[in-house]
KOLZALO-739753 format. One record per residue (C-alpha): x, y, z; residue in one letter. Coordinates in steps of 0.2 Angstrom, whole numbers, always signed. Layout:
N
+-------+-------+-------+------+
|    c1 |    c2 |    c3 | code |
+-------+-------+-------+------+
|     X |     Y |     Z |    A |
...
+-------+-------+-------+------+
// end
This chain:
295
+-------+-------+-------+------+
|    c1 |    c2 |    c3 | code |
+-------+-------+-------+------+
|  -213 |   -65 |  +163 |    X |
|  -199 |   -51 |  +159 |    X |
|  -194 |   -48 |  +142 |    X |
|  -181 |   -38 |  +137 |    X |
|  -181 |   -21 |  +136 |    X |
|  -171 |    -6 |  +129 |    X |
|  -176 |    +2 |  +147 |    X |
|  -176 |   +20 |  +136 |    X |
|  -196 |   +27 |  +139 |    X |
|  -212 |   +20 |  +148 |    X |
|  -228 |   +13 |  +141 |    X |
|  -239 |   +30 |  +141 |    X |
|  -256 |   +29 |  +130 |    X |
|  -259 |   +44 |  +120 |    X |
|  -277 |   +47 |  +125 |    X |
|  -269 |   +51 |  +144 |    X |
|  -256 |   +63 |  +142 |    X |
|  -258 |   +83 |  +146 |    X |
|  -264 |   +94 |  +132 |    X |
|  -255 |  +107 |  +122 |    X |
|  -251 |  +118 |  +109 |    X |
|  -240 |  +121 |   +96 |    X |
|  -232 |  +139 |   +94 |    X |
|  -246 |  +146 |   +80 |    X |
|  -261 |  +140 |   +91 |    X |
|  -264 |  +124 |   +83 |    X |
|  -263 |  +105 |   +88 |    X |
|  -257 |   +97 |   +72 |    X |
|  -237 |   +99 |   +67 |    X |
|  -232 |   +92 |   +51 |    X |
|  -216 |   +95 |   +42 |    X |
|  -205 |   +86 |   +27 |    X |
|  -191 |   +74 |   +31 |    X |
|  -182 |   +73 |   +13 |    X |
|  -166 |   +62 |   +13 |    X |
|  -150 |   +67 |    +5 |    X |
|  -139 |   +54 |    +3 |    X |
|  -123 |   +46 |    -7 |    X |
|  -117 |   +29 |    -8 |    X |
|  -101 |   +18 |   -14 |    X |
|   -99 |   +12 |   -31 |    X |
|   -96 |    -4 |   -31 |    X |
|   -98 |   -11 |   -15 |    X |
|  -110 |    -7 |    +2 |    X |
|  -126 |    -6 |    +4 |    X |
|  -141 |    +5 |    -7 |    X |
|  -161 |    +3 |   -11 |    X |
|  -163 |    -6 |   -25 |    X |
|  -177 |    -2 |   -41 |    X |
|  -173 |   -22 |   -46 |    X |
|  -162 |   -35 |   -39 |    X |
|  -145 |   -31 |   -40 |    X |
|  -133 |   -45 |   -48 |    X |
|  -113 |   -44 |   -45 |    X |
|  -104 |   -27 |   -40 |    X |
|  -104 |   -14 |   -48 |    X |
|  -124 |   -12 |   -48 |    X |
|  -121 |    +0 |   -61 |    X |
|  -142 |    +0 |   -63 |    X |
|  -145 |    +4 |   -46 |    X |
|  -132 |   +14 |   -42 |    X |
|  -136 |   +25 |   -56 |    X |
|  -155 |   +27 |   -50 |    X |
|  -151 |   +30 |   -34 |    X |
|  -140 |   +42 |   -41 |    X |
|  -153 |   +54 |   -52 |    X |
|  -160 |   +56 |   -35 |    X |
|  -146 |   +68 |   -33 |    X |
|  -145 |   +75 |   -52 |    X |
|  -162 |   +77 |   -55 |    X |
|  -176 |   +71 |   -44 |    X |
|  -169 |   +82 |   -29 |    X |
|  -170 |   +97 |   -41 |    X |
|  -188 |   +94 |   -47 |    X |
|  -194 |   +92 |   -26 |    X |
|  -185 |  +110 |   -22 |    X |
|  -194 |  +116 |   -34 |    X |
|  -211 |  +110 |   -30 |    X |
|  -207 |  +116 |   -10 |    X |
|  -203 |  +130 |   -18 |    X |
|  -219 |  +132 |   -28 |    X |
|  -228 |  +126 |   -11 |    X |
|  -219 |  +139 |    +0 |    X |
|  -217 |  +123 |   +12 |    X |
|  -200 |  +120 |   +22 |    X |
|  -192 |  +104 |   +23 |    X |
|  -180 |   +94 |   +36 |    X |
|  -164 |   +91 |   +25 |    X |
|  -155 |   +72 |   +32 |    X |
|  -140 |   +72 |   +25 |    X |
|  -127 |   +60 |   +22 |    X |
|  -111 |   +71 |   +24 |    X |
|  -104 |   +63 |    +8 |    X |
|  -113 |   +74 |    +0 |    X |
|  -104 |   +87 |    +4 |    X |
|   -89 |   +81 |    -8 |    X |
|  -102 |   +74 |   -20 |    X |
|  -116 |   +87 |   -24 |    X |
|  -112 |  +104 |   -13 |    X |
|  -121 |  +115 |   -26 |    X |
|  -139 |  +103 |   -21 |    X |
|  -135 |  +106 |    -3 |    X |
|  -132 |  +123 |    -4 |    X |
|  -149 |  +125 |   -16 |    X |
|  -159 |  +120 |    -2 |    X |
|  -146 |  +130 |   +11 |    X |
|  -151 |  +145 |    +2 |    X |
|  -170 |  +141 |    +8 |    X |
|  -166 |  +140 |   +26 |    X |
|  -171 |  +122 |   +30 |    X |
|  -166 |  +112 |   +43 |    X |
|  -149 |  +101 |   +40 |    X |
|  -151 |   +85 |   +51 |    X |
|  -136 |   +74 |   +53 |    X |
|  -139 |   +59 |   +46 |    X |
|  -121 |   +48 |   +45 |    X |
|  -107 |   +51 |   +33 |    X |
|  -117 |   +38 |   +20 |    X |
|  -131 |   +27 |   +17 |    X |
|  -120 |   +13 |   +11 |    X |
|  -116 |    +9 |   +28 |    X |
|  -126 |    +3 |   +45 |    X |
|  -120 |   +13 |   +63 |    X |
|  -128 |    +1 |   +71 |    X |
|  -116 |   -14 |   +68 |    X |
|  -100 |    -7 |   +72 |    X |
|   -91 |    -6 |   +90 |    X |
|   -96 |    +9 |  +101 |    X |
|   -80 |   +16 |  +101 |    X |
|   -82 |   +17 |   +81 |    X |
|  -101 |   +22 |   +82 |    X |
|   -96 |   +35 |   +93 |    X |
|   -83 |   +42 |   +80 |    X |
|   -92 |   +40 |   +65 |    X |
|  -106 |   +52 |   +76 |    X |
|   -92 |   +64 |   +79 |    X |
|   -86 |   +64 |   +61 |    X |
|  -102 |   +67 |   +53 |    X |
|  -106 |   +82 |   +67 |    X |
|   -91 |   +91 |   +63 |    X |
|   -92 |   +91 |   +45 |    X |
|  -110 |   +97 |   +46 |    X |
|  -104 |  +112 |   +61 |    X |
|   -90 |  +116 |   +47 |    X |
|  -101 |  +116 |   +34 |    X |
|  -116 |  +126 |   +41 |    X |
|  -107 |  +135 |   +55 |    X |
|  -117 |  +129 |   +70 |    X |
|  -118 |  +105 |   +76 |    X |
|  -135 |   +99 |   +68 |    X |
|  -147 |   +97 |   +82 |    X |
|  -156 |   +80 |   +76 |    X |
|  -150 |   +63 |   +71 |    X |
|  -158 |   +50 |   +60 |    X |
|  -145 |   +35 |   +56 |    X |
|  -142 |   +29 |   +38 |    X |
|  -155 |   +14 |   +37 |    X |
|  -163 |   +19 |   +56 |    X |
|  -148 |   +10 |   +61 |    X |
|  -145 |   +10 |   +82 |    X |
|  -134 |    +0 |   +94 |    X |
|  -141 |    -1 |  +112 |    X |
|  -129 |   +12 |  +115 |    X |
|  -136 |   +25 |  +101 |    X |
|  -145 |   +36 |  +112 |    X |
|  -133 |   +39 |  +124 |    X |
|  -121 |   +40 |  +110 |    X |
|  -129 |   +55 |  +102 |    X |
|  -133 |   +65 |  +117 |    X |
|  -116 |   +65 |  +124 |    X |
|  -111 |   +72 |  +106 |    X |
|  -122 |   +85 |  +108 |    X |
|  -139 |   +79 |   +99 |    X |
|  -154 |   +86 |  +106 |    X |
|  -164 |   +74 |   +97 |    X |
|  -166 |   +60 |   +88 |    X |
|  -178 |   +51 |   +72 |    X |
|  -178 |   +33 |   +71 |    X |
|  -190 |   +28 |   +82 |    X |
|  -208 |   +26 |   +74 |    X |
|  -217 |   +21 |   +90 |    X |
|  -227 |   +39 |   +95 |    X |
|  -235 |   +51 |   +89 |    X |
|  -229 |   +67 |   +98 |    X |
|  -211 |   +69 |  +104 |    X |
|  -206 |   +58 |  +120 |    X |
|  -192 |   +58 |  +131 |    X |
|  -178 |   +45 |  +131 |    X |
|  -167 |   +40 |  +146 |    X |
|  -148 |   +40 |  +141 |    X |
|  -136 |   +37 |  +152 |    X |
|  -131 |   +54 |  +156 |    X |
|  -146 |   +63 |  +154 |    X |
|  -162 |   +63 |  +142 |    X |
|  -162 |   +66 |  +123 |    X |
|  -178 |   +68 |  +114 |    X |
|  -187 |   +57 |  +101 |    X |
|  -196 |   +67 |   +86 |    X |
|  -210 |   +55 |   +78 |    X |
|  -202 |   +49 |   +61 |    X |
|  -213 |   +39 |   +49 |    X |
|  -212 |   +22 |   +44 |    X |
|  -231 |   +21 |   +37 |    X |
|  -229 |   +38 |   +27 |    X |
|  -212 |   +33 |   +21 |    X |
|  -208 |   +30 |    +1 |    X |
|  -197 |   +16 |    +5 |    X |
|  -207 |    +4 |   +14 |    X |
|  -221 |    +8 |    +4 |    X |
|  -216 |    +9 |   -13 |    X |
|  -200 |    +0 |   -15 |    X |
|  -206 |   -14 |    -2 |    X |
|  -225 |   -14 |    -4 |    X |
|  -224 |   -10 |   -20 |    X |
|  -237 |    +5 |   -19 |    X |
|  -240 |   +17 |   -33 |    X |
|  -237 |   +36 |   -31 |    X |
|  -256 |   +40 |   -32 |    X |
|  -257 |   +27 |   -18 |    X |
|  -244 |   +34 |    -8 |    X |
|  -252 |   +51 |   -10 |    X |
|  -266 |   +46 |    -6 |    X |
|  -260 |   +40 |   +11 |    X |
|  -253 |   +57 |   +13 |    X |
|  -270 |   +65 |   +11 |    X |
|  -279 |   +52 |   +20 |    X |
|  -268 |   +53 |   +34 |    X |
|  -268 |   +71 |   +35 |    X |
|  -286 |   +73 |   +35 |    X |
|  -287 |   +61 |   +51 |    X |
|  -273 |   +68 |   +60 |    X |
|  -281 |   +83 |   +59 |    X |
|  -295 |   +77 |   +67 |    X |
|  -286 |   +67 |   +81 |    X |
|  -276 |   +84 |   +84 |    X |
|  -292 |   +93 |   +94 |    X |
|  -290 |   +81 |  +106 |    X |
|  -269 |   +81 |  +108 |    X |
|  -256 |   +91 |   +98 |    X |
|  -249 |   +77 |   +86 |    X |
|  -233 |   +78 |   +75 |    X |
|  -236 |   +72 |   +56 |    X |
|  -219 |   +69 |   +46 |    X |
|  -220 |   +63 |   +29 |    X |
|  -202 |   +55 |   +23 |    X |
|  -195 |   +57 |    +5 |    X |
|  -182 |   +52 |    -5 |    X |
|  -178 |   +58 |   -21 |    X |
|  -174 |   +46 |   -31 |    X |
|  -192 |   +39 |   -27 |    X |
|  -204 |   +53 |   -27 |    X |
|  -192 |   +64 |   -36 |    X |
|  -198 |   +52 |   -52 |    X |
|  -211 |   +63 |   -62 |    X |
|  -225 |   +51 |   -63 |    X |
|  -224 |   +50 |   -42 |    X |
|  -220 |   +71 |   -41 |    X |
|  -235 |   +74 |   -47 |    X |
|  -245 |   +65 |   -34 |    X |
|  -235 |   +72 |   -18 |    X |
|  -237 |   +91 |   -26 |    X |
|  -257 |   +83 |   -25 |    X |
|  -252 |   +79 |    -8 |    X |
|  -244 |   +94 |    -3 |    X |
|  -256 |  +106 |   -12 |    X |
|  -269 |   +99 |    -4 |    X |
|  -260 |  +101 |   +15 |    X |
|  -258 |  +118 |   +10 |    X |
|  -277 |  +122 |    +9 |    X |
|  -277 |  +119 |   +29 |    X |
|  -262 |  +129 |   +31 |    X |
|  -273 |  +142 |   +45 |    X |
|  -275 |  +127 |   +54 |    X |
|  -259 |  +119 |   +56 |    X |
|  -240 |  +122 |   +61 |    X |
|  -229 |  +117 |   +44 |    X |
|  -212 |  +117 |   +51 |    X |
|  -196 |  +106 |   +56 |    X |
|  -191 |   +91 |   +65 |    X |
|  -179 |  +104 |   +75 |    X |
|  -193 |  +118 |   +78 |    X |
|  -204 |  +103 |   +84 |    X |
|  -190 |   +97 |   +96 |    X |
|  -183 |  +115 |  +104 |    X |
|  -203 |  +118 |  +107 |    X |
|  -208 |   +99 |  +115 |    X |
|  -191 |  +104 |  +126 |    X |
|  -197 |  +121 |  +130 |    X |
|  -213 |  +115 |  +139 |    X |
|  -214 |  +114 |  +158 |    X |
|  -208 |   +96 |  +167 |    X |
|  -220 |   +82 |  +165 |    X |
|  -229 |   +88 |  +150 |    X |
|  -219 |   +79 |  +136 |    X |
|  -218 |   +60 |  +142 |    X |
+-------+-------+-------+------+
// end
């Protein structure tokens, strides 16, 4: 029986692959994937903290929105506190919106990752020809902003068409985020060449687990911790990649910051033995390795 297939990368278990090493020595590479992101008043799309009634969602638009005012504030400051860099995904609405919270973490040198023009709208859906400018839009925004094309991808609501991949490399991506099916980074076929995929979590991801399963933040630290601790041990045997994906109007909340500055402090104790970095610095290495060791 054939099923369909996105024909992209090849079944390869993990346990089979060539070792390697991470620049600092060590096996396990973990880093912070904090989402920046602004939404449309009144109409489009946007998590919800309860179900929304008829437009304007005044309550959910204004939680998402202390994200921005607040919540996003309090997290610089625990990375600060931490000394931990984080991979910035912003929405290039922000820009317009909030530049002083995009300069703030600018100021810190962290990693901007282009990640569409606003989380109140899906790529994925719309005709290539649009996808491909919307891409084009939000990468030049970001190369006027910054001075230099962001290097990785995520699209609002790990949103793709079949034509994503190609899409992104032939604007200049060197990698991409949505996919959650690895856990190192693994070559994908495009249609003009190859664009790499950086492990991006679904399992350590506030939104799936506290807006849809409902979790706690002690809970969702916890995972964190547990999850770390494990990978660690996994990592003698294969470098593995550990991202760890936030939102601030989630785990911005005080009762949840708490528990990921647990989280966090408690990553911290093992810094010696593991590379605390950024999607980007994990791709530009995975790239650099000789042919045939990254599948």
């Amino acid at each position: 029986m054939h099923l369909p297939t996105h024909g992209r990368y090849a079944y390869s278990p993990i346990s089979a692959r060539p070792a390697y090493e991470w620049p600092n020595g060590t096996r396990l590479a973990v880093y912070l994937g904090l989402n920046l992101e602004h939404f449309a008043f009144g109409e489009g799309l946007g998590a919800e903290l309860a179900p929304g009634g008829p437009q304007p969602d005044v309550l959910n638009f204004a939680w998402r929105d202390w994200g921005n005012r607040v919540g996003a504030w309090r997290m610089l400051e625990t990375f600060e506190e931490l000394s931990v860099p984080s991979g910035v995904l912003v929405n290039t609405a922000m820009y317009d919106y909030a530049p002083e919270l995009l300069a703030a973490f600018r100021k810190r040198g962290d990693e901007f990752i282009g990640h569409g023009r606003t989380n109140a709208e899906r790529q994925g859906t719309l005709p290539e020809a649009e996808e491909a400018a919307l891409i084009a839009e939000s990468a030049a925004r970001m190369q006027a902003e910054e001075g230099r094309a962001p290097q990785g991808w995520l699209g609002p609501w790990i949103s793709q068409s079949k034509a994503t991949p190609d899409l992104l490399h032939e604007a200049g991506f060197g990698y991409l985020l949505d996919w959650c099916m690895d856990d190192q980074p693994i070559w994908f076929k495009t249609r003009k060449g190859r664009i790499l995929a950086v492990p991006y979590p679904q399992e350590l991801n506030d939104i799936p687990m506290i807006v849809g399963r409902k979790i706690g933040g002690d809970a969702f630290a916890d995972m964190i911790v547990d999850a770390f601790d494990e990978m660690l041990r996994q990592s003698k045997d294969q470098p593995l990649v550990m991202g760890i994906a936030l939102h601030a109007y989630l785990v911005g909340q005080p009762h949840r910051l708490a528990h990921l500055r647990r989280a966090l402090a408690h990553i911290r104790k093992s810094w010696a033995d593991i590379w605390f970095t950024t999607p980007g610095r994990i791709a530009a290495h995975a790239a650099s390795l000789p042919p045939g060791i990254v599948p």
